[in-house]
Residue, then its C-alpha position, 0 to 999 in steps of 0.5 A: x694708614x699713612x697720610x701724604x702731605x701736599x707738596x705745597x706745606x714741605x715748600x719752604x718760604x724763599x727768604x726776602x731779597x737784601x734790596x727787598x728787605x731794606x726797601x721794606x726797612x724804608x718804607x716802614x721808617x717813613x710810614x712811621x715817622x710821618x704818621x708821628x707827624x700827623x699825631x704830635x704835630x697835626x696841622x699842616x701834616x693832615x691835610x692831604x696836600x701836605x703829602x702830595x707837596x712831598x712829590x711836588x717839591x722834590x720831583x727832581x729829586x725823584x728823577x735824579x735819585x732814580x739815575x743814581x740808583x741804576x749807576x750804582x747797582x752797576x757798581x759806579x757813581x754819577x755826581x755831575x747829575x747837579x751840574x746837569x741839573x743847572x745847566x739844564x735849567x739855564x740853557x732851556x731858559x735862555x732858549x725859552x727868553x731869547x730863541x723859543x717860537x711864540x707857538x705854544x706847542x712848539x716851543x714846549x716840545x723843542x726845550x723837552x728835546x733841549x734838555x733830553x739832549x744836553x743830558x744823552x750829551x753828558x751820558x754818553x762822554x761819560x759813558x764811553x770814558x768810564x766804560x771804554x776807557x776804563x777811568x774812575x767814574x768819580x773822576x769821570x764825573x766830577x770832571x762833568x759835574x765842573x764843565x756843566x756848572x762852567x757851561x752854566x755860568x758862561x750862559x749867564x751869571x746873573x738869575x734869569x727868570x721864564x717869562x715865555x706864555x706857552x711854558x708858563x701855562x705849563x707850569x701852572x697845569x696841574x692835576x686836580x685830585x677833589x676827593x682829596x681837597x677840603x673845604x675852606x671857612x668860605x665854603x669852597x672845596x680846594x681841591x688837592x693839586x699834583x703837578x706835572x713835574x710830579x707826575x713825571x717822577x713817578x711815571x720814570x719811577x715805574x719805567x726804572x723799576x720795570x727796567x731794571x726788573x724785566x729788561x735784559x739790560x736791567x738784569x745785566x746791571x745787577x749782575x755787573x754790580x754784583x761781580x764783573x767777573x761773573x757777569x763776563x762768564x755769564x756772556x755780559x757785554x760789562x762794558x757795554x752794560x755800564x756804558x748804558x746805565x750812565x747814558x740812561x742816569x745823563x738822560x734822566x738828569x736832563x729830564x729832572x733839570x726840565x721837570x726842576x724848572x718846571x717847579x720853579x722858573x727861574x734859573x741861576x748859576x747856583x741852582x740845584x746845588x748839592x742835590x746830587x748829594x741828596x740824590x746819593x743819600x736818597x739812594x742809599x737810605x732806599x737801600x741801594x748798596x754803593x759796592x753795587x748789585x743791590x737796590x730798588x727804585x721803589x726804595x729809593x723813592x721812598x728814601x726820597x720821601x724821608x728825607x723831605x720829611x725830615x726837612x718839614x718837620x724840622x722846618x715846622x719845629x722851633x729848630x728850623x735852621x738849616x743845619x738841624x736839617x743837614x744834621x738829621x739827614x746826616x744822621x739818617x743816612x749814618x744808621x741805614x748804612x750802619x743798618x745795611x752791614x748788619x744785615x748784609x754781614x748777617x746774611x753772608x754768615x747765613x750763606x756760609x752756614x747753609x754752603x758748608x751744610x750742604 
């Protein structure tokens, strides 16, 4: 007598997605490279605080990353986010020295809106002249990254410092984790501490990746970066989708020029200097694909947390000069993209086999 198999064992297992598979190729590579900074190294890399600055330090970094990363799954590209960055901070402190309410609350709540509002400004001209007018967006936003950075130097030429009590107090608000601190030669615990800014960044993680997983819009980005032609066929508003994605990376970089200051209170004409450069390669070594349709922002965090890896490491080691820095994250960014082609070639002759098969 013949026994039938459940249906369940016939089932064959639905391969990983390409964002799926070089988000995992990330997170692995990080795990690995800090778990060998806390055996070859030691020292500052156990303690918890060490992994905790990783999110401290960068959550900007984070924020602008996450921008990038949905413009380029729709196909684009946004490098004003630095310029956005700069003139963020400078405005917002300008306003705080000379303009802000000595009221607290009030002053704190009107400079989220200053630079919620400078950034939906640069998203929405650079919105409508890429996706309405049909321009490059490196031209596009190259031309935002030089009017912010100008706007930024008309404000001041010189360092201006917050000095204002209410975001003061902001700054030094931070979350105290005790269970991850440890106790000092005196006896005391330090507790571990995650900033505000911090946790920020990883709330606009969360909010990105739920977006682009379970929206409408999210789901028409990647179908407008994968093939616009397609998209159109498929009942897409293309222009209004890409319009969109770049409203939402300006307003995100807004944001991460507040959260920036946040860190560190103080604006200059130079600040955040090339961090759309980091934010670009963040995205890529997260596995965000720069021809568009493929990425993640869980990836891209973690693409994120390599590159500050590598500067501590570095910046611990006898070979702490900048340049060595520049140098391994250059040469991190060279393998995932010599890494996403061969997966990416792979998979595509995989297709063709399976598509004549059928």
């Amino acid at each position: 007598m013949t026994t039938v198999q459940p249906a369940l064992n016939h089932r064959r297992r639905e391969p990983l997605s390409d964002a799926t598979l070089l988000m995992l190729i990330a997170i692995g590579i990080f795990l690995v490279m800090y778990a060998s900074a806390v055996i070859l190294m030691g020292g500052a890399f156990q303690k918890p605080q060490q992994f905790l600055d990783l999110f401290n330090e960068n959550a900007a970094l984070i924020i602008i990353a996450c921008a990038l990363t949905v413009v380029m799954i729709g196909g684009g590209i946004n490098i004003s986010v630095g310029g956005i960055i700069g003139l963020t901070c400078m405005a917002c402190t300008k306003f705080l020295e000379y303009s802000a309410p000595q009221n607290s609350v009030v002053a704190v709540l009107l400079t989220v809106l200053l630079a919620l509002a400078i950034g939906l400004a640069f998203g929405l001209f650079e919105g409508f002249m890429v996706s309405y007018l049909e321009i490059q967006p490196f031209i596009v936003t190259l031309a935002g990254m030089f009017l912010a950075r100008g706007l930024t130097t008309i404000l001041s030429v010189n360092p201006v410092k917050v000095t204002h009590e209410g975001f003061q107090a902001l700054v030094k608000t931070k979350l105290q984790i005790p269970w991850l601190g440890y106790v000092a030669k005196n006896g005391n615990l330090i507790s571990a501490k995650l900033e505000i800014g911090a946790i920020v960044a990883l709330l606009v993680v969360a909010a990105v990746w739920l977006m682009l997983r379970y929206t409408k819009l999210g789901r028409g980005i990647y179908a407008v970066g994968g093939n616009r032609q397609s998209a159109l066929m498929l009942g897409i508003n293309v222009k209004r989708t890409s319009f969109w994605s770049y409203v939402i990376s300006g307003v995100l970089a807004g944001l991460a020029g507040l959260v920036f200051l946040m860190h560190k209170p103080a604006a200059n004409a130079s600040i955040a200097m090339r961090s759309e450069m980091d934010a670009i390669a963040a995205s890529i070594i997260g596995g965000t694909l720069l021809t568009g349709g493929v990425g993640n922002v869980i990836g891209t965090l973690f693409g994120v947390m390599i590159l500050a890896a590598i500067q501590k490491i570095i910046g611990l080691s006898p070979l702490n000069e900048s340049w060595w820095q520049d140098m391994a994250s250059g040469a991190m960014l060279g393998i995932f993209i010599m890494l996403q082609s061969v997966i990416l070639s792979r998979r595509g002759k995989r297709g063709k086999a399976e598509a004549s098969k059928g």
